[in-house]
C-alpha positions in Angstrom: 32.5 52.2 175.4 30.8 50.7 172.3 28.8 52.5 169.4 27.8 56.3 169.9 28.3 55.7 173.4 26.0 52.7 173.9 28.1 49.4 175.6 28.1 45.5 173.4 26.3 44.7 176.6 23.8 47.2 176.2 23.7 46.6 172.9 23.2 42.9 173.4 20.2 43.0 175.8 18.2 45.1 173.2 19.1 42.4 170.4 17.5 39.8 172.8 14.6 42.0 173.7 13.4 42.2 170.2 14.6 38.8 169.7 11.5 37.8 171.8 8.7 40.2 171.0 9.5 39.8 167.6 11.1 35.9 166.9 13.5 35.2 164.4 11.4 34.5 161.6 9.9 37.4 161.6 13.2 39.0 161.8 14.3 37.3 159.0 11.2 38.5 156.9 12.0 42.1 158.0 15.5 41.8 157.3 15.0 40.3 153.4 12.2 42.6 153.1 14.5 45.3 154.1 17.7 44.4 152.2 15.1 44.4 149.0 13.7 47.8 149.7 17.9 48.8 149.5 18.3 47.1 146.4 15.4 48.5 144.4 16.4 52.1 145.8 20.3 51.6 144.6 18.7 50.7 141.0 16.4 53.5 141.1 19.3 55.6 141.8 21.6 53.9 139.0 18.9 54.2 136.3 18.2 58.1 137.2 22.2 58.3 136.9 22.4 57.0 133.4 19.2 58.7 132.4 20.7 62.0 133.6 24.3 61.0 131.7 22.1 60.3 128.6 20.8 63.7 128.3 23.6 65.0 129.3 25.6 63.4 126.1 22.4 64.3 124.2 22.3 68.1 125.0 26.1 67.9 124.2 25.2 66.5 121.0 22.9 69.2 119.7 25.0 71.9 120.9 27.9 70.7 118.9 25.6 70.5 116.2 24.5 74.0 116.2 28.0 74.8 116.7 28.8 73.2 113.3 26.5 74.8 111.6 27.2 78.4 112.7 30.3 77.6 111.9 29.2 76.9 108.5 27.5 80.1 107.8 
């Protein structure tokens, strides 16, 4: 038994089919084109992450501020 059921046999008769419709320089377009489609979603991700932190720390911020001031009163 291999992955989910499927045998490395299996598995390696469907890596040779595409192998030939496709050819390997075309796979290796795919695969770069691929790997930078996951890289520009992992920085999307990051920079909505510290955009989120950012108001986050800013919200924080003012209602410390209005806090102090209350306070003050």
């Amino acid at each position: 038994m291999g992955v989910g059921g499927i045998s490395i046999g299996s598995l390696l008769i469907v890596l040779v089919i595409v192998m030939l419709l496709f050819g390997t320089k075309r796979l290796r377009n795919i695969g770069s084109d691929l790997g930078g489609a996951l890289s520009g979603f992992r920085k999307a991700v990051r920079d909505t992450d510290e955009a989120r932190d950012a108001l986050t720390m800013d919200s924080q911020e003012q209602v410390a501020g209005r806090s102090e001031t209350r306070s003050r009163a």
